[in-house]
N, C-alpha and C positions, 0 to 999 in steps of 0.2 A: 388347750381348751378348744381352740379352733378347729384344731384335727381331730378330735374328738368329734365334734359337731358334725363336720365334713364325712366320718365315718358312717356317724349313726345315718345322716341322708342319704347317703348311699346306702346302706341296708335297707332303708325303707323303699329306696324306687326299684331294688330289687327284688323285694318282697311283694311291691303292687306288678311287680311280671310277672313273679310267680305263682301271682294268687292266694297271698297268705295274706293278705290286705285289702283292702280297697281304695281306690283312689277317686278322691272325689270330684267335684268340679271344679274347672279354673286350676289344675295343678296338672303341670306339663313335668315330667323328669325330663332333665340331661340324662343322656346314654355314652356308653362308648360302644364300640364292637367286643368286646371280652363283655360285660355286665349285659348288653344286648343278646348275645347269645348262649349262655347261659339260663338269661330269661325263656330262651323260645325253646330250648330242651325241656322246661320244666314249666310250660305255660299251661295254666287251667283251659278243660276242654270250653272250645267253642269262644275261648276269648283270642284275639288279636292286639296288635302293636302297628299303631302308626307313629313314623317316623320321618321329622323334619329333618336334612341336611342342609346345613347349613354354610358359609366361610368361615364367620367367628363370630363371638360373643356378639358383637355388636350389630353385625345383622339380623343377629336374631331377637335382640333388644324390641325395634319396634320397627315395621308393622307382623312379621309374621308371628311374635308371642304373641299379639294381640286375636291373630288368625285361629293358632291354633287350641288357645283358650275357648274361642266361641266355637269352636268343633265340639271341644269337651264338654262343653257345658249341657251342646244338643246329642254326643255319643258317649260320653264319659260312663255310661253304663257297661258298653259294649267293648270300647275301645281302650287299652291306656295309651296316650298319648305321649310323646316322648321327642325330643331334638337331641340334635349331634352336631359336633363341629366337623367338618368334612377329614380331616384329618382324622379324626378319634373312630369315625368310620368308616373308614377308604376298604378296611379288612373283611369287612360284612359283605358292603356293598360290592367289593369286587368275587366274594364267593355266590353269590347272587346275581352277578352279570348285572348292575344297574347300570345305563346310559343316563349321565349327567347333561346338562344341556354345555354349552359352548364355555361357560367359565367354572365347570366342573361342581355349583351348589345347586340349589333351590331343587332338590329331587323330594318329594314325598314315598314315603315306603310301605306298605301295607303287608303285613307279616299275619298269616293265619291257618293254621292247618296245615303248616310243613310246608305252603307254597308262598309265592311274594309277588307281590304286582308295583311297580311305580306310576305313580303318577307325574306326569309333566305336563299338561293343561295345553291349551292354547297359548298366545299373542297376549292376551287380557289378562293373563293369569288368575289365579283361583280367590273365591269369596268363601264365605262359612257356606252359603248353601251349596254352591256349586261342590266342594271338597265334599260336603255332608252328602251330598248325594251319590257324589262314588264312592265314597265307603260304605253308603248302604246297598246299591248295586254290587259289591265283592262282594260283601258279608251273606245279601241272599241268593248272588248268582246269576240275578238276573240277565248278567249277557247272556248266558247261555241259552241257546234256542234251539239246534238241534243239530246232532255230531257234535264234530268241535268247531263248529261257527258260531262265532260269537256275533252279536250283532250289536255295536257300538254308534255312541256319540263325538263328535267331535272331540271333545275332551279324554274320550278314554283311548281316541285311535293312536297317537303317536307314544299313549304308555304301551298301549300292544304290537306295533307294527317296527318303531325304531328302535330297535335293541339290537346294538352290536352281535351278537351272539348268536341272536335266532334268526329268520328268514320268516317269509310271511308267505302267504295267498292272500289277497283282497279282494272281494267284491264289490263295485260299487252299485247297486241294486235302488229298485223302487221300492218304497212304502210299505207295498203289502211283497212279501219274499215270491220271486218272480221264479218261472222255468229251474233258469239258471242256478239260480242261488239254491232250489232243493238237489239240485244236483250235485251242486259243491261240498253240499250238508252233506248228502251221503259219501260223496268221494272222501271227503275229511274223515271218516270211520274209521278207512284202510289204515290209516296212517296214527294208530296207536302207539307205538313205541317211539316215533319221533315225537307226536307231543309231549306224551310222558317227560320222554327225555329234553323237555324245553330247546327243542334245536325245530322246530314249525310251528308256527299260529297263525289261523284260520281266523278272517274277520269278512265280517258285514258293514259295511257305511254306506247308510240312506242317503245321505248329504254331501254332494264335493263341494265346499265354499271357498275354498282356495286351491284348486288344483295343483298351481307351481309350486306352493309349499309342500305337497307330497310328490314333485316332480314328474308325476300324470306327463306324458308326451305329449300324449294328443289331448286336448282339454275341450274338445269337438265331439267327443264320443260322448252319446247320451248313454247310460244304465238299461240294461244291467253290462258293466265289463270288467273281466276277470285280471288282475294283473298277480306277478309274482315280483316280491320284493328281496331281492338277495341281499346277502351281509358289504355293507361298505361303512368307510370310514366319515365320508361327505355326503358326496352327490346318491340317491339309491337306487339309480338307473332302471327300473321297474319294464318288467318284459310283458308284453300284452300276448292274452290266451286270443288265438284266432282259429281252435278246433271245433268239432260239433262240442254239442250242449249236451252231453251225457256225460252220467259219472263218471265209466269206464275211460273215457279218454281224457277227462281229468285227472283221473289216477294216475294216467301214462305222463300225462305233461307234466304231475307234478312231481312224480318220479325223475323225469328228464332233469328238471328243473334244481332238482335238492340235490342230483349229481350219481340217484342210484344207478350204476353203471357207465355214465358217460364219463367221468374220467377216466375209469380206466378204456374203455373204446380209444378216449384220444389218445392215452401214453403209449396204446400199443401202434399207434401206427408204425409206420416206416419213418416217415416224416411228420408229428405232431400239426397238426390243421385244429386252430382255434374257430368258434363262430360265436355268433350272442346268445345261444341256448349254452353251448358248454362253456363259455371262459370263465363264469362262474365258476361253477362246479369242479371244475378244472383246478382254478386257483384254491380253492378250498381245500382240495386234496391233497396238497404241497407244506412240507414243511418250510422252507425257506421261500419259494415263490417262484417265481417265470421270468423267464427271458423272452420277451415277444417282437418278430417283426413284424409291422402293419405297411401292408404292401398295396400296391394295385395292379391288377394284371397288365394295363397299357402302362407300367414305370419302365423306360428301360434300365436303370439305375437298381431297383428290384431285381431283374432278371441278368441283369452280369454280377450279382453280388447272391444270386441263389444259391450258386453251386457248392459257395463257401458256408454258408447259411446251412444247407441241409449236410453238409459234412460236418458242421459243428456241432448241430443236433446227435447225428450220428456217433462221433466220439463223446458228446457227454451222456448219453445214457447211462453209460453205468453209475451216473450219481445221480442216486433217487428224489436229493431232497432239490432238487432245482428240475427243472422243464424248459427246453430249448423250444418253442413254437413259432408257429406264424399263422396270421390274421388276414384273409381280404377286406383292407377296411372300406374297399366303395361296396362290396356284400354284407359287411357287420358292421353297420354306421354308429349301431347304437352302441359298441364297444369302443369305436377309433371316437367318438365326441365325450366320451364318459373319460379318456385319458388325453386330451386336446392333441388329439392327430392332428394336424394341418398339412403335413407334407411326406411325401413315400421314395424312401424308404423309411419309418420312425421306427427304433430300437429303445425299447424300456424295458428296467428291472421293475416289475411291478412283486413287492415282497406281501407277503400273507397278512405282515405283518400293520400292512399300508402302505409303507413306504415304496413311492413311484419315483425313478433316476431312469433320467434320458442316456441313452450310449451317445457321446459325441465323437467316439475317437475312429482310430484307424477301422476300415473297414477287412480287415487282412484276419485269418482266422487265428493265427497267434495271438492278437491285439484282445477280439472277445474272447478268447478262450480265459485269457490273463483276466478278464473282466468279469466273469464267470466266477473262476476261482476266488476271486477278490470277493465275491459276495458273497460265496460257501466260507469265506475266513481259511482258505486253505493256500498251500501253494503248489503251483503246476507241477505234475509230477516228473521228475527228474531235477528240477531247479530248485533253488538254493535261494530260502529267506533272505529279502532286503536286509542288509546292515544298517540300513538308513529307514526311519520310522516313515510310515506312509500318512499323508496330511491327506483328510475327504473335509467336507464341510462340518460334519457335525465334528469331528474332531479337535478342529485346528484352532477354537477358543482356549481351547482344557491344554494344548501340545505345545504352542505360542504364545496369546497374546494373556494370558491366566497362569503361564507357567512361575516360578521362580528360576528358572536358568534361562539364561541366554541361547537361541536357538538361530542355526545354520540351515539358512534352508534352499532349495533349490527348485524352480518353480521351471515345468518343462511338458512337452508336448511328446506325443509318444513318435507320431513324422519325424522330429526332428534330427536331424544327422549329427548335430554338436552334439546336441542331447544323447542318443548313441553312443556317440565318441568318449566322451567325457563321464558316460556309467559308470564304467569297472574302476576310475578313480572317487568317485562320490562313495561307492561301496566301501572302497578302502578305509575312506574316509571316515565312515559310517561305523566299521569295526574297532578303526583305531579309538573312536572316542565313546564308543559302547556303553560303558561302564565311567565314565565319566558325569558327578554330581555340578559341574558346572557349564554344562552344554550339551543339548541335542543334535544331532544331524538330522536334515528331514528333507521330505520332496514330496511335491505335488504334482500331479498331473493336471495343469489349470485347463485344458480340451474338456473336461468333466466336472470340475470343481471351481469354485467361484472367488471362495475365500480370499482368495488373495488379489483380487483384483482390485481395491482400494489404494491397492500399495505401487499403481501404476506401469503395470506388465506390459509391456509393448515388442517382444520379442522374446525368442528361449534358444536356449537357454537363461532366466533372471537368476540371480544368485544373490540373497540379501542375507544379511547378520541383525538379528532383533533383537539387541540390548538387554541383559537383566534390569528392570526398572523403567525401560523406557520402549515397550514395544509397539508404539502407535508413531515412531520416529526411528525403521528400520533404513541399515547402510545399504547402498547396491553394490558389491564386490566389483570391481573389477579389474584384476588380476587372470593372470594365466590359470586354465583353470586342470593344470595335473594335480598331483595328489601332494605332492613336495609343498608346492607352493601355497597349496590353501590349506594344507597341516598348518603351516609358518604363519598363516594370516589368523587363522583360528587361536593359536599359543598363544598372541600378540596382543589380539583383545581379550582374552582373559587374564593377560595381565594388567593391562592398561585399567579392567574392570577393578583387578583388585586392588591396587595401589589408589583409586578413589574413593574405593570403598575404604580404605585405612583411614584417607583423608579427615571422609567424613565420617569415618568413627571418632579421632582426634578432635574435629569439629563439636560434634555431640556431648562429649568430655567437657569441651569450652562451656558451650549451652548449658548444661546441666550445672556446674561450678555457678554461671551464675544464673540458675533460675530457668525451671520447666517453664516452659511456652510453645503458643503456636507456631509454626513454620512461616505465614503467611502467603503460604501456596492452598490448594487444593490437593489435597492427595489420592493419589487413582488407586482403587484396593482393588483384589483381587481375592479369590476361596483361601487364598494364607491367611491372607493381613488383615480380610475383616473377621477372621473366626474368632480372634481374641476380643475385639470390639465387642459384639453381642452375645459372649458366653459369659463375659464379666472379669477380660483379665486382663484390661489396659490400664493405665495408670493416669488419663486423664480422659474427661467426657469428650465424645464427638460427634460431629454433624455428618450426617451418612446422608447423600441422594442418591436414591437409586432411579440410573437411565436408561434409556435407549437411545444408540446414535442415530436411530431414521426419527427419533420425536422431535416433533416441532416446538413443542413447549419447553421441552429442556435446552435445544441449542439456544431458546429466549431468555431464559435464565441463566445461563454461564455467565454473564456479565457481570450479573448481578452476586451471583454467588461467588465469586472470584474475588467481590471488593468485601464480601466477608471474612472471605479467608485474610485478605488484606486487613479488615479491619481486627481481627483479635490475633494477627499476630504480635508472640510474647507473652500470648495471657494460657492459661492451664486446660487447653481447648483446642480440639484439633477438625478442622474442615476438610470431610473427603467425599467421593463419589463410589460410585460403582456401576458397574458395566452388566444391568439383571441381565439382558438374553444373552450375550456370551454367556454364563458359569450360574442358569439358573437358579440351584436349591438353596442359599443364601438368600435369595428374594422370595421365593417361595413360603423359605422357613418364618420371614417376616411377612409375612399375609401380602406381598406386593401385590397387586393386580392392577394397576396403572401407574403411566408413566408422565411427572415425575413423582418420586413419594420421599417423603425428607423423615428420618426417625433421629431423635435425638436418643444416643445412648451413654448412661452414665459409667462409671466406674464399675460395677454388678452387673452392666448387660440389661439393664433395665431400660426399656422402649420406649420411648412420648410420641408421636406421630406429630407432626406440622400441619396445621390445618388453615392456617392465618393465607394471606394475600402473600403471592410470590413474590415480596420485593424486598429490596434491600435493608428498608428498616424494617419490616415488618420480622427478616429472620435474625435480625438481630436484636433484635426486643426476644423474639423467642430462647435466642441460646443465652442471652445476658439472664432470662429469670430461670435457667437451669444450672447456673454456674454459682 
């Protein structure tokens, strides 16, 4: 009967999308993205879809149903109104290019006429009238004043200006539209098929009332002043117009500016020369991204390391999706402070894709060359894949400390002479145990990567062994390090591992004879061991926190939660943890978004959230009235 129920309401809010109904006041449908777009293929002319994104049910509980009720009540003619939980719409939203704000919900969507606009408000975020009033500004248009300059309010600028995707012009102008600002109207003309093509927007704002917040440099200049706002991930590093005041040479600028033809000018040099009009555009052009020095002409450190530099360049041309450049960053300040240059010579992978990595390593052209190919995912041509798995940072959660096998690893510097020495036996190493389900070989280049620096590296070659079951308590080898001996040392503990492992299966045997119970430990889970937990196929309920080792609040409560696990051990209840930012989508999947968050889950995977005071009895009164 339920599903039943469930059925018919969804036919019904799919029917007020497509116009075969009415929806009336004070009634919001849930959307997904599959019944959302469906609806907009087949939306009656001249009506629209606004669309709350939300985290989950419970955000959306109360205040913003109450929000978007009083929209409908004052647009519910015009509009039908509609929420989602950020998940059910991530598919929409991302074929739409929406910028989410910093915790990825609270976007509003306005769907009408085959085009989409988001709203994200200001600071104060939005009321019924304030909302009511951008949606009636879409629906008649009113930004628009002439070309494609729109001329906006505060509220409507960072839905039109910050979007990953597009790129902007801003004017910030006076009151009544000045010189300036008819000149940009018309330059905006030229540029039909990139608006079309939602890759440039042209804006007007009367008003700077927070400058830093749209990262305005100079916050000194009065209006009218022209800025261009390029695609970034953070900061928007905004380039100021300082040409005549005619259209004609806004056309050029903003040509310059969006990259028509300045990339390629820079790839064709001899030697690729970055500045703050092309790095931009430059970067845009690149599938995988740049390799950049920021130099200064008086370094002498620059200038004995050039020669290597523009020969590096020169053999990697022939791979397209990467750019070997260089920057004078005391000439393009507004480049070397948008990627915290502080000192020359700085070497960064800046990827298309965001991702910004400092080169620390050997200055020698082998050394980047290898560093190069490591971010193309290839290897040097003539050389022969590592046998041994390469550990970076984003890896070495998922490869170590989340793994189920016990992992050999080797933490090392590319200077180093042992380090050298002792290769071609690590490789061996690496081959012999290839294919082996109970142990990895691995190596890091810690000059570059950090990961492993908790583990108390003070020289390199380090060489540690990290336990199946216990990798926050790794051994430091040290033995001879040929290939003989550390085969022998690796065979050794994997037996030593499995003959425990026997123990405590025999143990477990005993346990279970007389009676499931807790451990009276804490158990550390990992993407294995809690996947049974919350899909529903453990055999007894558990207390899951999910943390992070830099939180304050959680090392506060280890005490405390430790004497839980103490106190029901022996009872049909198991207390464990987990580690959200190593091995994310497990925390993710559970709505985490702060740390710490305690889920009690039963036998079926069923969820309870802990809401009570962090202490000792307060989580045991909670897991005693779930048991």
């Amino acid at each position: 009967k339920l599903q039943f129920l469930y059925f018919i309401g969804m036919m019904l809010r799919l029917c007020a999308l497509l116009g075969l109904v009415s929806v009336g006041a004070g009634e919001v449908v849930r959307l997904t993205s599959d019944t959302l777009e469906i609806g907009l293929q087949n939306i009656k002319e001249g009506g629209a879809v606004l669309v709350a994104n939300v985290k989950d049910e419970e955000e959306w509980s109360n205040p913003l149903s109450t929000l978007m009720e009083g929209v409908d009540r004052v647009m519910g003619d015009k509009v039908v109104m509609g929420w989602g939980v950020a998940e059910d719409l991530a598919a929409i939203f991302d074929k739409h290019n929406v910028m989410s704000d910093s915790s990825g919900y609270g976007v509003y969507m306005l769907f009408k006429g085959g085009r989409s606009v988001a709203y994200h408000g200001d600071e104060t975020g939005p009321n019924v009238k304030v909302l009511t009033q951008w949606i009636e500004q879409q629906l008649e248009d009113k930004a628009l004043t002439q070309g494609h300059l729109r001329t906006v309010d505060d509220s409507l600028f960072s839905s039109l200006v910050f979007i990953p995707s597009r790129t902007a012009v801003v004017i910030y102008d006076t009151e009544e539209i000045s010189p300036l600002g008819e000149a940009l109207a018309k330059a905006s003309e030229s540029f039909d098929d990139m608006v079309a093509d939602r890759t440039i927007t042209f804006v007007r704002a009367t008003e700077i009332r927070n400058p830093t917040r749209f990262d305005i440099p100079d916050a000194t200049l009065k209006p009218p002043v022209v800025y261009f706002y390029g695609r970034r991930k953070a900061k928007y590093n905004p380039v100021h117009y300082k040409g005549p005041q005619t259209a004609s040479d806004l056309v050029k600028w903003v040509k310059q500016m969006t990259g028509s033809g300045v990339a390629e000018n820079v790839k064709n040099m001899p030697i690729p020369e970055l500045t703050d009009e092309s790095f931009e555009p430059v970067l845009k052009s690149m599938k995988t991204g740049m390799l950049v020095m920021f130099y200064a002409p008086w370094c002498g450190h620059c200038k004995r390391m050039m020669p290597q530099w523009d020969q590096l360049a020169d053999q990697m041309r022939k791979e397209k999706d990467i750019l070997i450049a260089k920057i004078d960053a005391t000439a393009s300040k507004s480049s070397a402070s948008t990627y915290g240059v502080s000192g020359f010579p700085t070497i960064k992978f800046i990827g298309t894709s965001g991702v910004v990595d400092e080169y620390n390593g050997d200055r020698s052209l082998d050394d980047m060359k290898r560093f190069v190919y490591e971010k193309l995912g290839k290897v040097i041509p003539g050389e022969e894949p590592s046998k041994a798995v390469i550990l970076r940072d984003d890896n070495f959660a998922k490869v170590v400390t989340n793994s189920d096998k016990a992992v050999f690893v080797k933490f090392y510097a590319p200077w180093c002479g042992h380090c050298k020495r002792m290769a071609p036996d690590w490789e061996a190493l690496g081959e012999h145990f290839k294919d082996s389900k109970d142990v990895t070989i691995a190596k890091m280049d810690s000059q570059r990567f950090s990961a492993g620096n908790k583990y108390g590296i003070s020289g390199f070659p380090t060489i540690m062994w990290f336990p199946k079951g216990d990798k926050e308590n790794p051994v430091k080898y040290g033995s001879a390090r040929d290939y003989s001996t550390m085969k022998s040392y690796v065979m050794r503990q994997l037996e030593d591992a499995a003959k425990k492992a026997k123990e405590v299966k025999v143990d477990a045997k005993e346990d279970k004879a007389a009676g499931s119970g807790g451990s009276g430990k804490v158990i550390e889970l990992n993407e294995a061991t809690i996947a049974p937990i919350t899909s529903g196929g453990n055999s007894k309920g558990t207390l899951v926190m999910f943390y992070a080792t830099w939180c304050g609040h959680c090392k506060k409560l280890h005490p405390d939660y430790t004497r839980v696990a103490e106190h029901f051990k022996g009872r049909n209840v198991d207390i464990a943890r987990y580690d959200a930012p190593a091995a994310p989508p497990p925390a993710k999947a559970a709505g985490v978004t702060s740390f710490p968050t305690i889920f009690f889950y039963d036998t079926d995977g069923f969820q309870t959230k802990f809401t009570g005071d962090r202490t000792f009895t307060e989580l045991v009164k909670f897991v005693e009235a779930k048991l």
